[in-house]
C-alpha positions as CSV (number, residue, x, y, z in Angstrom):
1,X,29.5,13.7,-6.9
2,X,26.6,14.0,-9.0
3,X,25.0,17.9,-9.6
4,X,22.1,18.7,-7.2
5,X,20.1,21.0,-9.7
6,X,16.6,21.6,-8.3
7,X,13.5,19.9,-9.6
8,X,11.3,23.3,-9.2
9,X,13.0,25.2,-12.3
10,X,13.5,22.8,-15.4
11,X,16.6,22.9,-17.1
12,X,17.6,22.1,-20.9
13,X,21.2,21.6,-22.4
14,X,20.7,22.1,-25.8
15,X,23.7,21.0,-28.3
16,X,23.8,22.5,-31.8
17,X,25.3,20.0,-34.1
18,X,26.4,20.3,-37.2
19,X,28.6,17.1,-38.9
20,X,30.0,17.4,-35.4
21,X,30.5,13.8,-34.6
22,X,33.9,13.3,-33.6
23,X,32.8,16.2,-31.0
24,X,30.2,14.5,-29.7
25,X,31.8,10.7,-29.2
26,X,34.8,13.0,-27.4
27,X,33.0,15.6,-25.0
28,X,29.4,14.3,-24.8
29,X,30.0,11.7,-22.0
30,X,31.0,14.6,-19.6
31,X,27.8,16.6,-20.5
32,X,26.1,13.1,-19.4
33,X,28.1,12.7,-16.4
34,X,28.0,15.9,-15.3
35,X,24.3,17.9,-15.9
36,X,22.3,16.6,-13.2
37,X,18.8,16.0,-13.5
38,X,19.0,18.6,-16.7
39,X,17.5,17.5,-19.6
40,X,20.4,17.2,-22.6
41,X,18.7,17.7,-25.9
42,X,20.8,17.5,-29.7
43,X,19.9,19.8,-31.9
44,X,20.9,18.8,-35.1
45,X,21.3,21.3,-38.0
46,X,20.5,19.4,-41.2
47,X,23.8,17.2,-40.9
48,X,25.5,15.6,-43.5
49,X,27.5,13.1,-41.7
50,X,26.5,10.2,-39.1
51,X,25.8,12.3,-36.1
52,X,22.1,11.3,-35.9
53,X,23.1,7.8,-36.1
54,X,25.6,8.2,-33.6
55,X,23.1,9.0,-31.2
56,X,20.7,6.8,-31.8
57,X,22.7,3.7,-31.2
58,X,24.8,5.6,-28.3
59,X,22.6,7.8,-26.6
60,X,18.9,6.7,-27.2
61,X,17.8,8.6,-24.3
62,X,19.0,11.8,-25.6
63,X,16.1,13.6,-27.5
64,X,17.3,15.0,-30.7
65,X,15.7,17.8,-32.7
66,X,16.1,17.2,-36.2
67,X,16.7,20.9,-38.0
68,X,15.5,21.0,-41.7
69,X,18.3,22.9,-42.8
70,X,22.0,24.4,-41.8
71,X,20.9,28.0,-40.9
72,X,23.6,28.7,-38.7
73,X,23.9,29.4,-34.8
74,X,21.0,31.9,-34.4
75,X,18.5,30.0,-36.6
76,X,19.3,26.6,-35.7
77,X,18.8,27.4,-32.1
78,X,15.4,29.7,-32.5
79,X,14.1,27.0,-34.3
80,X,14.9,23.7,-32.3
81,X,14.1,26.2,-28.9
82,X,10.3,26.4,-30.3
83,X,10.0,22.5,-29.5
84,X,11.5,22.9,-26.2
85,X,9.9,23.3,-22.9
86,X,12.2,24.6,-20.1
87,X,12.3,27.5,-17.5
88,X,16.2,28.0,-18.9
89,X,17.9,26.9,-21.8
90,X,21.5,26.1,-21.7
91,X,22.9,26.9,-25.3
92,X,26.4,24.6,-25.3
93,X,28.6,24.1,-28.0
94,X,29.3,20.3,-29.3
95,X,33.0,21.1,-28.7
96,X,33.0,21.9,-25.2
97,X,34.2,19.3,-22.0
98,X,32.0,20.2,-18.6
99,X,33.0,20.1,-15.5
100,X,31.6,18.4,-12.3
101,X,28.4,19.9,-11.0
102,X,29.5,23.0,-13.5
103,X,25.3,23.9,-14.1
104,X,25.1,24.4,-10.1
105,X,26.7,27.6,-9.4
106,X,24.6,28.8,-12.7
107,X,21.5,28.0,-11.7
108,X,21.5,28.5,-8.0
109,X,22.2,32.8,-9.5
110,X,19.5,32.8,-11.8
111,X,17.3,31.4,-9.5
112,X,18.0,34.0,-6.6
113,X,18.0,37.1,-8.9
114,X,14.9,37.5,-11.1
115,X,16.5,40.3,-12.9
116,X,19.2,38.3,-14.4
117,X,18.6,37.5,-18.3
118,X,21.9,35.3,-18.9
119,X,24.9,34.1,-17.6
120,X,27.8,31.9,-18.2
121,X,30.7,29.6,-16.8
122,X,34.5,30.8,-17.2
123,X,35.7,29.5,-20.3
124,X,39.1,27.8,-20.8
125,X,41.0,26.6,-23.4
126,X,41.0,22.8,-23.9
127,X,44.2,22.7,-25.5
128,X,46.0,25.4,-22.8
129,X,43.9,24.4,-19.9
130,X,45.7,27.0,-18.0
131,X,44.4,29.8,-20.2
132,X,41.1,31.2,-20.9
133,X,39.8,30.4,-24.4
134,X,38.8,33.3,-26.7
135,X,35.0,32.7,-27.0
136,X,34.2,33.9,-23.9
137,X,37.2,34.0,-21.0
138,X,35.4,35.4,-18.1
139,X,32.7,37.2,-19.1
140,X,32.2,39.6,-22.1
141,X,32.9,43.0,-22.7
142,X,32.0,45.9,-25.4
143,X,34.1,49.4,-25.9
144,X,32.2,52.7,-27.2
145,X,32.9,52.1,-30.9
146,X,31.3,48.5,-30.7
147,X,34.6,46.2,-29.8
148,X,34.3,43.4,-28.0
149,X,36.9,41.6,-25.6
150,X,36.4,39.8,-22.5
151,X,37.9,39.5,-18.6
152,X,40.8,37.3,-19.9
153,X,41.3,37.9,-23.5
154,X,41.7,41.3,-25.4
155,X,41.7,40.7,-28.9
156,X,44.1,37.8,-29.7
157,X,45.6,38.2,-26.4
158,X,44.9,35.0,-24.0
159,X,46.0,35.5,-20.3
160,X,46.3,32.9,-18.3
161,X,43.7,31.8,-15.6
162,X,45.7,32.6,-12.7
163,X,42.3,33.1,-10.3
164,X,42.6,36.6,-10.8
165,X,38.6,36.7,-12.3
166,X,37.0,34.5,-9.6
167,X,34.3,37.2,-8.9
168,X,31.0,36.8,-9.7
169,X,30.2,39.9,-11.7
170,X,27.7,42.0,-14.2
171,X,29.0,41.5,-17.5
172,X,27.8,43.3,-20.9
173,X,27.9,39.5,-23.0
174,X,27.5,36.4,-22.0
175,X,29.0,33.5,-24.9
176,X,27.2,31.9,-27.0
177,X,29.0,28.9,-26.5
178,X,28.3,28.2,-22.7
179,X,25.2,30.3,-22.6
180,X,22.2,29.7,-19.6
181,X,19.4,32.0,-20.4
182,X,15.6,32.3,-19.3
183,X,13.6,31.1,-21.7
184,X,10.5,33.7,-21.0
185,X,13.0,36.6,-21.8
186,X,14.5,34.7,-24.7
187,X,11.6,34.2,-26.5
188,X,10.3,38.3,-24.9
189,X,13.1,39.8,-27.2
190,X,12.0,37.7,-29.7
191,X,15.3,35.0,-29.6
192,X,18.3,34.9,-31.6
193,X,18.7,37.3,-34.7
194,X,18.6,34.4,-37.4
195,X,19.9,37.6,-40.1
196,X,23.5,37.4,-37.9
197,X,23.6,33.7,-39.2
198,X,27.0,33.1,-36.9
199,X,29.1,35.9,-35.0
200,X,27.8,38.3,-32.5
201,X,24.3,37.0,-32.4
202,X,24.8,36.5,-28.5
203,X,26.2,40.2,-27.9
204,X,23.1,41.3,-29.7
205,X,20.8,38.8,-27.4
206,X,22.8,40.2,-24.2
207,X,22.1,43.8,-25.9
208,X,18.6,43.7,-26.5
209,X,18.3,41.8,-23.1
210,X,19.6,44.7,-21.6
211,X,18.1,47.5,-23.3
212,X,14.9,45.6,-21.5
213,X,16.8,46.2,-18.0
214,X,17.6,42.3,-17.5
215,X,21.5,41.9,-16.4
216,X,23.9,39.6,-17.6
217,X,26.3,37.7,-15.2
218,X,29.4,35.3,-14.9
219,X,30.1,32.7,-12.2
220,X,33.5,31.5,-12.4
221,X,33.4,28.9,-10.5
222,X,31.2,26.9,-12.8
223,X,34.3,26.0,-15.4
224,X,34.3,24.7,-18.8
225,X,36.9,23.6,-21.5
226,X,36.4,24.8,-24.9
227,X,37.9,23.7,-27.9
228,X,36.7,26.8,-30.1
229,X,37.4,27.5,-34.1
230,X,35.3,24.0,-34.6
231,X,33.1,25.2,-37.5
232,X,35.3,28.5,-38.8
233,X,38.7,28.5,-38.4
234,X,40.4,31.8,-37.1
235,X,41.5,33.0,-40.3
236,X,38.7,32.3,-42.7
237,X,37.2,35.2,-44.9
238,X,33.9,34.2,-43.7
239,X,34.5,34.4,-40.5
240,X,35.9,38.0,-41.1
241,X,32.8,39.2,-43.3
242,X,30.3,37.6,-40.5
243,X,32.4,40.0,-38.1
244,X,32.3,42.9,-39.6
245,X,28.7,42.8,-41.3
246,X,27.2,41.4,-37.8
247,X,29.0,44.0,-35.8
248,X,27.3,46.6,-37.8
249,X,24.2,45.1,-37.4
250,X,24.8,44.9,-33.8
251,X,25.8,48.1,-33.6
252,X,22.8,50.1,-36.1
253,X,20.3,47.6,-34.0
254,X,20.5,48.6,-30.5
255,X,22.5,52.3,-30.0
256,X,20.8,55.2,-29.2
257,X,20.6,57.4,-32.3
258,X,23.0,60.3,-31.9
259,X,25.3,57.8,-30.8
260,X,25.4,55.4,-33.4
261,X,26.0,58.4,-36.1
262,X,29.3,59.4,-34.1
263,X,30.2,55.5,-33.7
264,X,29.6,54.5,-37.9
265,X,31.4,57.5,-38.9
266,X,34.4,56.3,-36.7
267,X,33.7,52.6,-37.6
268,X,34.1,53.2,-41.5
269,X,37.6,54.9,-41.3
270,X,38.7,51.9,-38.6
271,X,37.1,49.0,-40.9
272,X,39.0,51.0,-43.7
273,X,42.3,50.9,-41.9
274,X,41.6,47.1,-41.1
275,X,40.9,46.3,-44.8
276,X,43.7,48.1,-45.8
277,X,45.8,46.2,-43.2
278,X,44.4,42.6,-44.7
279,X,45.7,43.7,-48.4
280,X,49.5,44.8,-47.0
281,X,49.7,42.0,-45.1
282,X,48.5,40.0,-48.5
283,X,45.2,38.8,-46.7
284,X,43.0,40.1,-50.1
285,X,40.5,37.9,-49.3
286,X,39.9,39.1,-45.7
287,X,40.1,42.9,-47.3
288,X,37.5,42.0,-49.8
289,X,34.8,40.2,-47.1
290,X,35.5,43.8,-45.4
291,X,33.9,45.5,-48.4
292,X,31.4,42.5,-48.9
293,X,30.1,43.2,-45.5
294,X,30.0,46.7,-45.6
295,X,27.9,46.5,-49.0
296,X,25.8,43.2,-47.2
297,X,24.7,46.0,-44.3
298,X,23.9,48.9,-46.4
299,X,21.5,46.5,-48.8
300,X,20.3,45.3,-45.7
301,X,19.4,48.8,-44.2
302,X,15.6,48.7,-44.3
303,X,15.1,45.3,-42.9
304,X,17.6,46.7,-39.8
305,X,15.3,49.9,-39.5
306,X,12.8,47.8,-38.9
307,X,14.0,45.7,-36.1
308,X,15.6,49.0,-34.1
309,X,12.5,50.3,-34.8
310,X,11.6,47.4,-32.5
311,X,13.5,47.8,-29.5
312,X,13.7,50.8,-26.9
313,X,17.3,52.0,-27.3
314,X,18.7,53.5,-23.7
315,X,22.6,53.9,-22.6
316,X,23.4,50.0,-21.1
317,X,25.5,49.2,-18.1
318,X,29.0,47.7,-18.7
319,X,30.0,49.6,-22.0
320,X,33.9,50.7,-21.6
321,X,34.3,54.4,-22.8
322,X,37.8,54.3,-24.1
323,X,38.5,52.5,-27.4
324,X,40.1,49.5,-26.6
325,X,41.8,49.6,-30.1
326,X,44.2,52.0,-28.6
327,X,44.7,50.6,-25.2
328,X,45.8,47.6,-26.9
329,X,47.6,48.1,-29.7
330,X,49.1,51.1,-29.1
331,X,49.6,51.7,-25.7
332,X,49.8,47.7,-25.3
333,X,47.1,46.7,-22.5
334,X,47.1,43.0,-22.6
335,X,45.0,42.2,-19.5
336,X,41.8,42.8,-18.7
337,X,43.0,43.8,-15.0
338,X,45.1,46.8,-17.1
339,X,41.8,48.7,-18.0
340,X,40.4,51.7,-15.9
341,X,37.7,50.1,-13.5
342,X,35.9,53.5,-13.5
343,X,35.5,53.8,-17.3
344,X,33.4,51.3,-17.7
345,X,29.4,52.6,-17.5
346,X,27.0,52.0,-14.5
């Protein structure tokens, strides 16, 4: 059964690539299969192996943008978005298998609901197709001192998909990796952060989104399989210093003044603890991207000031006012379901 997406709104699903190849030959054919009338699109960031050729001989109907350099998720996209005309874009990861008629349930809430910025499919795990998968699960979450964890995975926690998410529901982040989002509100907060490089830059899209009023939403029953870790790998010290520099960023870019000052002072004795934690656990090079991205932000202070200078800080819907730190690791909340319902702002 082919997907029934409506001619009136045009649609775009645009894959980043970089030397992603053997992730395109594998899960392109059920973007093809399965996208409708969509248009699919390649963006392709400056690679180094034969993806473009790939394509060409492959898919010559697929358009592919040809990026001049590798400058990461936020940068790659911004600039390959600037040569696309769409009503939404659909920013989907090379390593992700779609599902039948998956862009349907996505569109039809966009289209109903003016207000709604972004939203995104329930993400499993392609390996553990019974599980959510960590990028994303079933919609994204953020705790008072700048955590984030999703409906489905808290921390490095996975629960299984055992229907127990199937609500269609305001969420605070929507993933990068399976993202639809309005391209007139993209481009009105002025589109990816290309400073974030990789990490977080969606949470601070869905942020500055919603410090514009515009919600964020997940439809589970649009369902896709994600592979995930396909450019880092989990425990890479670049992955760890985009984390914790980005998540600063994040944080310093779009809280409300007196809050930020009570969530950095907080922040610097937890990343402390955390760096600490790499270098018992013999992890020095995870402790020392801890301090490289603390130094990165504070060198980086003015340009910041500049772009919260930008944006009308208020208090967002959907933040959880506990630290989910503690829930999790000490008083060992696993599941999203465990969290209090009525902590979570309106």
């Amino acid at each position: 059964m082919q997907s029934t997406v409506s001619s009136r709104s045009s649609v775009a699903v645009v894959i980043l690539n970089w030397n992603g190849k053997k992730f395109l030959e594998k899960f392109l054919p059920s973007v093809v299969s399965n996208s409708g009338d969509a248009e699919i699109i390649m963006a392709d960031n400056n690679s180094s192996d034969d993806s473009i050729s790939f394509m060409a001989i492959n898919y010559p109907n697929i358009r592919i943008i040809k990026n001049s350099e590798n400058g990461g998720f936020a940068k790659g996209y911004n600039d390959a978005l600037k040569q696309i005309k769409s009503d939404y874009y659909i920013l989907l990861n090379s390593d992700i298998e779609v599902t039948p008629n998956w862009i349907d349930p996505l569109f039809d809430l966009m289209e109903n609901d003016s207000m709604i910025a972004a939203c995104q499919p329930k993400l499993r795990s392609y390996y553990q197709q019974d599980e959510f998968e960590y990028a994303g699960a079933a919609g994204g979450f953020i705790d008072k001192w700048g955590y984030p964890f999703c409906r489905g995975r808290i921390f490095g926690h996975l629960e299984k998909d055992e229907a127990q998410y199937e609500n269609v529901e305001e969420v605070f982040w929507a993933t990068g990796a399976a993202m639809f989002v309005r391209a007139k509100y993209f481009w009105e907060v002025g589109g990816l952060d290309e400073d974030f490089f990789a990490h977080m830059e969606e949470i601070d899209l869905c942020w500055r989104l919603k410090n514009k009023g515009y919600k964020i939403m997940v439809h589970p029953q649009s369902v896709v399989f994600h592979v995930g870790g396909g450019t880092l790998p989990k425990n890479s010290p670049t992955k760890t210093y985009l984390n914790f520099r980005n998540n600063f960023y994040l944080l310093y870019k779009n809280l409300p003044k007196k809050r930020f000052k009570r969530v950095f002072i907080f922040r610097l004795i937890w990343d402390g603890v955390a760096g600490i934690k790499f270098l018992v656990e013999g992890n020095w090079r995870d402790s020392l991207a801890v301090m490289k991205a603390h130094f990165h932000f504070y060198k980086n202070l003015s340009k910041n000031y500049k772009k919260r200078k930008a944006i009308h800080q208020t208090n967002v819907s959907k933040i959880y006012q506990k630290n989910i730190v503690f829930e999790h690791f000490i008083l060992r909340k696993n599941k999203f379901s465990q969290l209090n319902k009525d902590s979570f702002s309106i």
